[in-house]
C-alpha positions as CSV (number, residue, x, y, z in Angstrom):
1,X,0.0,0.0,0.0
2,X,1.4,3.4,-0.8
3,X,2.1,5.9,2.2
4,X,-0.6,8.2,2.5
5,X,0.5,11.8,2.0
6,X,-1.0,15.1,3.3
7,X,-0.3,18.4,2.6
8,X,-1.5,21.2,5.3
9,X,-0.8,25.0,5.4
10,X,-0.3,27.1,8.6
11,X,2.4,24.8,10.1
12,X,4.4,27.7,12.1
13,X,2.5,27.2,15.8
14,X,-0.6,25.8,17.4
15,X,-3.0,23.6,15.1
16,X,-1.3,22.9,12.0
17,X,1.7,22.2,14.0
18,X,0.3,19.8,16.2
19,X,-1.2,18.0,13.7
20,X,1.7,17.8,11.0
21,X,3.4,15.7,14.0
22,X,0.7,13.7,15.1
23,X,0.3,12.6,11.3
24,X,3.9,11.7,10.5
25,X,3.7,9.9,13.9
26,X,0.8,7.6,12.7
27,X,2.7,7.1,9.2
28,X,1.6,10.0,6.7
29,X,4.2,11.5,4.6
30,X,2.8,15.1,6.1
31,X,4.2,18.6,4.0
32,X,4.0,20.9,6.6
33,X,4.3,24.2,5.4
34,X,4.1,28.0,6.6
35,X,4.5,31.1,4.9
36,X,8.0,32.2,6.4
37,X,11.3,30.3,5.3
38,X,12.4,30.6,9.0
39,X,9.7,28.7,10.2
40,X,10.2,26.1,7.9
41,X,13.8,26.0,8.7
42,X,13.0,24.9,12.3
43,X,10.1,22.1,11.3
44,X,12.6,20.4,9.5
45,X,15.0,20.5,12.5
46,X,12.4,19.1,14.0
47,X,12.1,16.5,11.2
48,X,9.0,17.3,9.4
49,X,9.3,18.1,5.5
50,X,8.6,21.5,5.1
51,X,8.6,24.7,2.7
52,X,7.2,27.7,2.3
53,X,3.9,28.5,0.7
54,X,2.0,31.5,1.0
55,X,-1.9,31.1,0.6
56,X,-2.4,34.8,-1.0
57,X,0.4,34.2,-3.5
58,X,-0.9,32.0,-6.3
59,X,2.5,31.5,-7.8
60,X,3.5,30.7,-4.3
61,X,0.7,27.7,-4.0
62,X,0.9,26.0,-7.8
63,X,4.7,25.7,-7.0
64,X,3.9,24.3,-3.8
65,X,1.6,21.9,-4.6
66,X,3.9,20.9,-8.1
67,X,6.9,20.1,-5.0
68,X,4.5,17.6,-3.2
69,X,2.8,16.0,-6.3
70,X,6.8,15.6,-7.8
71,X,8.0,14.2,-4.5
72,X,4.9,11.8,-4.2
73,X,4.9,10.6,-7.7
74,X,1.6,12.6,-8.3
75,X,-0.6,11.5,-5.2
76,X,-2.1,13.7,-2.9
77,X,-4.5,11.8,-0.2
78,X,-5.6,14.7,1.7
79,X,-5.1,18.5,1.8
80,X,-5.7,20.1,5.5
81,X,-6.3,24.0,4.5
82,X,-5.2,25.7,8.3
83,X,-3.3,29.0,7.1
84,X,-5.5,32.0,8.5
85,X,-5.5,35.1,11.2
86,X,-7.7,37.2,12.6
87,X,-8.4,40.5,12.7
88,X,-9.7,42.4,15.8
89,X,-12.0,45.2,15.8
90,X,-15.8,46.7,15.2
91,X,-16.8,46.0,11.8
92,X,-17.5,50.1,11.0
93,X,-13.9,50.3,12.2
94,X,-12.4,48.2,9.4
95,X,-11.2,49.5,6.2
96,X,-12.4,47.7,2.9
97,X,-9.0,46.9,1.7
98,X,-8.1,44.9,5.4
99,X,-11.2,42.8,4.7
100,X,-9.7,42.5,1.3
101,X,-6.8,41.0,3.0
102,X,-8.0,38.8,5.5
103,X,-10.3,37.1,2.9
104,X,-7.5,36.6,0.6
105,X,-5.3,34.7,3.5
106,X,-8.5,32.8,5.0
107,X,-10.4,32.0,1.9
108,X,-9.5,32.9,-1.6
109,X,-6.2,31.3,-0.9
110,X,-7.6,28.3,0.2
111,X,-10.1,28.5,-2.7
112,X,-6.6,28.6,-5.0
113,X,-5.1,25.8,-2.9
114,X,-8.1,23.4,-3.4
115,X,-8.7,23.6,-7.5
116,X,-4.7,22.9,-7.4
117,X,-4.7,19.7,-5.7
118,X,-8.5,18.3,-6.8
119,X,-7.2,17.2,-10.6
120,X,-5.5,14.8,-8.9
121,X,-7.7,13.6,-6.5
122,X,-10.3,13.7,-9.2
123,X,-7.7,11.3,-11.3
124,X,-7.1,8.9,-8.6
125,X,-10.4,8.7,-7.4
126,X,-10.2,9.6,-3.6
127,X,-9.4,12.1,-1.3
128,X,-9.6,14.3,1.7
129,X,-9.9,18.0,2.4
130,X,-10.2,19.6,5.9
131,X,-10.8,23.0,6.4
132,X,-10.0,24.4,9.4
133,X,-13.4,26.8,10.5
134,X,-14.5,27.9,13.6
135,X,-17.6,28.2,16.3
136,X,-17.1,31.4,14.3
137,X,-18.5,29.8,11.1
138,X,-21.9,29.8,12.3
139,X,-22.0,31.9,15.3
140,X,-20.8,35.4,15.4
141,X,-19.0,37.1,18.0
142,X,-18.8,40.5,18.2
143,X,-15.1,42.5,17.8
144,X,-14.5,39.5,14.8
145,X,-16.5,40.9,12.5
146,X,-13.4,40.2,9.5
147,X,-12.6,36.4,11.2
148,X,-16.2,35.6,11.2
149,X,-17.2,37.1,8.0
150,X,-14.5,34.1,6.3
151,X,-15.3,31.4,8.4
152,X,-19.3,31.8,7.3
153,X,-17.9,32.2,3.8
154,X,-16.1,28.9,4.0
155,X,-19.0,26.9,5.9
156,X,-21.4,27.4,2.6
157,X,-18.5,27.1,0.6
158,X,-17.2,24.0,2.0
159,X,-21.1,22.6,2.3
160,X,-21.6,23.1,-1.4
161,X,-17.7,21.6,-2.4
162,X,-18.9,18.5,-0.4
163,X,-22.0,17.8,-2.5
164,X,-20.0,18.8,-5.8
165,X,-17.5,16.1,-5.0
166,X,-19.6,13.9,-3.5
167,X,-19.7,11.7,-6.9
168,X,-15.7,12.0,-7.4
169,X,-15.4,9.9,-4.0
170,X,-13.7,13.2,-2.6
171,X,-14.7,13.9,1.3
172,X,-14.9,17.2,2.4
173,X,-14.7,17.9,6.4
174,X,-15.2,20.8,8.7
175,X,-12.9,21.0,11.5
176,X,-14.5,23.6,14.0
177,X,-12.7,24.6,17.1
178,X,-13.8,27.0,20.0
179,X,-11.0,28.0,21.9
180,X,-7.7,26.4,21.8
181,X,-4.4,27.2,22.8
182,X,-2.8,28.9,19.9
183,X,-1.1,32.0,19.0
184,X,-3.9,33.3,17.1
185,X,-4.4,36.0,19.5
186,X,-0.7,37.2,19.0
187,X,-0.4,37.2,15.1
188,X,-3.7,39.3,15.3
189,X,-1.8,42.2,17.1
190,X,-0.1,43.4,14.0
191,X,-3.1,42.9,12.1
192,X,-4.6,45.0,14.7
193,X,-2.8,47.2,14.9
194,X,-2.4,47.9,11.1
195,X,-5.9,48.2,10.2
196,X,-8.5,49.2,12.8
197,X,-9.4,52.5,13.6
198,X,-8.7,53.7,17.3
199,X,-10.5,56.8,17.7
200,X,-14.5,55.8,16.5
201,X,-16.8,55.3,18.8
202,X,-15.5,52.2,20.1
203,X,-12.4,54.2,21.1
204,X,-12.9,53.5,25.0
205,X,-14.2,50.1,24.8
206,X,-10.6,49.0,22.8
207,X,-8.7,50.4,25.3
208,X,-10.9,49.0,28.6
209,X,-11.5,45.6,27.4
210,X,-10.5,44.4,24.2
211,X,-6.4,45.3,24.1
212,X,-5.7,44.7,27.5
213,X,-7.1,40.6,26.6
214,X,-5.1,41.2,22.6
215,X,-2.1,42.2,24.6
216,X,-2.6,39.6,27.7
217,X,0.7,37.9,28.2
218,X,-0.3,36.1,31.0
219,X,-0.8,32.1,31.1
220,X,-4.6,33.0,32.0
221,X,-7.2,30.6,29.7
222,X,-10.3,31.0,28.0
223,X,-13.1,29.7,29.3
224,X,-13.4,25.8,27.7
225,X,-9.5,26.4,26.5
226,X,-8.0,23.6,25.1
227,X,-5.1,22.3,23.9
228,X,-4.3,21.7,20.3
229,X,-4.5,17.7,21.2
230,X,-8.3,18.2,21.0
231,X,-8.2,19.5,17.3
232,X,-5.5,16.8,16.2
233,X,-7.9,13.8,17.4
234,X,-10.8,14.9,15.0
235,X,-8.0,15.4,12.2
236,X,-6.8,12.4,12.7
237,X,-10.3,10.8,12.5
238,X,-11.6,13.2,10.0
239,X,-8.4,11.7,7.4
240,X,-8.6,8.4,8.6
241,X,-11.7,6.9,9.4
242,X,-13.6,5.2,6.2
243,X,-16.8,7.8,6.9
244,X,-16.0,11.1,8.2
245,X,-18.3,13.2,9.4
246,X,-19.5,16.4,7.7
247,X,-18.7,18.8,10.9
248,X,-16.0,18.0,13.9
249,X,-16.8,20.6,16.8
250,X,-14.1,21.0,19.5
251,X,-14.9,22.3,22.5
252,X,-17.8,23.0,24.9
253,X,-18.5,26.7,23.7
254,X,-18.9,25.5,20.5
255,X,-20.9,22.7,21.3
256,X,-23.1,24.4,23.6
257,X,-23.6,27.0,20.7
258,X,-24.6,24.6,18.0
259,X,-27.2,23.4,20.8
260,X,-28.4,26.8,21.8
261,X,-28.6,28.2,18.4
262,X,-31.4,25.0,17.8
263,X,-32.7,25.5,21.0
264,X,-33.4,29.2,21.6
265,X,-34.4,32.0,19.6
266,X,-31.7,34.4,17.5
267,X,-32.8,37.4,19.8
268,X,-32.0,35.4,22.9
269,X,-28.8,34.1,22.3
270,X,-27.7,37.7,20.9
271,X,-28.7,39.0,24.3
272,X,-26.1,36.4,25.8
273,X,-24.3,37.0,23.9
274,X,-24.1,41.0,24.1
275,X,-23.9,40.4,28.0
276,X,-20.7,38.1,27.9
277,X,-18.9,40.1,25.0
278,X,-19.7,43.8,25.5
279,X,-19.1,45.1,29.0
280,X,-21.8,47.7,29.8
281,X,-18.7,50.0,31.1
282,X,-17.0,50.1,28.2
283,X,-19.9,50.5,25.7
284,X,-20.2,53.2,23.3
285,X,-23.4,55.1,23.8
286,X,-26.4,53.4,21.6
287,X,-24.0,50.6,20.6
288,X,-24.1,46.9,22.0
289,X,-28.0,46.9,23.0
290,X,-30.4,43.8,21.6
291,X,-33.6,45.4,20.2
């Protein structure tokens, strides 16, 4: 039997890392990549293979994917799309050309990334793709208006991809995590920092509550943190097992949202919602309030 290969993007830190080790551990030829050279340099000190490949750069992701197929003799049993950050801040806040760029690292790239590989899948008659959502795909937090805008793009995406690919014996999974360990909340900063205005009328709300948590250093968790062992156990299954399932939810906040949002009304779960996220002392006047 040939040795299953996997290729998976965002293989610096946290998920993709954990996962590209686990893999390689359980026998999978695993490309672990990430978009800085550096980073690659120390996964393959660490003794994964491993190059760069940047999700907005198309030239970037057909040379990528023309290394693995070459290296594998033109097989590719699963493709685990992980690559993606966040950017904080009120949705009036951000500019048009920051959404630009955070849908071009957590979804047109991965759009790019998927035609690439699925000739070959399509030719060999099976594969795998994973894509890394979020209890932000189908439930919206305030502050993540540009995160949560891509994640609901890729649910339908993904949901319709499935179906299309369906008859090709192609599997398409949703991975969707709640909080986990990662250093998510640190690559946001520059992004942050770049891109949302300071001075609106959310002004005193970033500086009371949300940069003092961007900015936390402290080992402090979220509530229902875990680790990135909790995401690697559904990838593993989601790859492996002869019948995935269509969604892999990880962790209690999101599995207590998918079970509130059939349980309760929209207007009641935004109330919770506003309570939890928006700190009366810290709201702008008229903002933050169900109606």
């Amino acid at each position: 039997m040939a040795e299953r290969s996997v290729l998976i993007t965002g293989c610096s830190t946290g998920i993709g890392h954990h996962a590209a080790h686990a893999l390689k551990a359980r026998g999978w030829r695993v490309f672990a990549t990430c978009r800085r050279e550096s980073d690659c340099a120390r996964l393959r000190e660490e003794g994964l293979e491993s190059f760069a490949l940047d999700v907005t750069l198309t030239p970037s992701i057909e040379a990528g994917v023309a290394r693995v197929l070459e290296e594998t003799g033109g097989r590719l049993d699963a493709l685990f799309n992980n690559a993606a950050h966040m950017m904080p801040g009120a949705i009036e806040d951000l500019p048009t050309q920051g959404l630009r760029e955070i849908f071009e690292a957590n979804f047109f790239g991965w759009h790019t990334l998927t035609q690439a590989v699925l000739p070959t899948m399509r030719a060999q008659g099976h594969g795998r793709i994973l894509q890394n959502s979020s209890i932000l795909g189908f439930a919206a937090l305030p502050m993540r208006g540009a995160y949560n805008s891509t994640k609901f793009a890729l649910e339908g995406y993904s949901d319709t991809l499935r179906l299309e690919l369906a008859p090709a014996g192609i599997h398409v999974m949703l991975l969707e995590p709640g909080p986990i360990g990662t250093a998510i909340r640190q690559n946001a900063q520059g992004h942050y920092a770049r891109w949302t205005r300071k001075n609106g009328a959310w002004a005193r709300f970033y500086r009371k509550e949300l940069e003092p948590r961007l900015y936390d250093t402290s080992d402090k968790k979220d509530f229902g943190e875990l680790t990135c062992e909790a995401t690697t156990k559904k990838v593993i299954h989601a790859l492996e097992t002869p019948t995935p399932r269509l969604h892999y939810p990880v962790t209690f906040p999101t599995w207590a949202m998918v079970f509130a949002r059939r349980l309760f009304p929209a207007r009641f779960n935004d109330k919770v919602i506003l309570a939890a996220e928006l700190r009366k002392p810290s709201t702008p006047r008229g903002a933050g309030r169900a109606t």
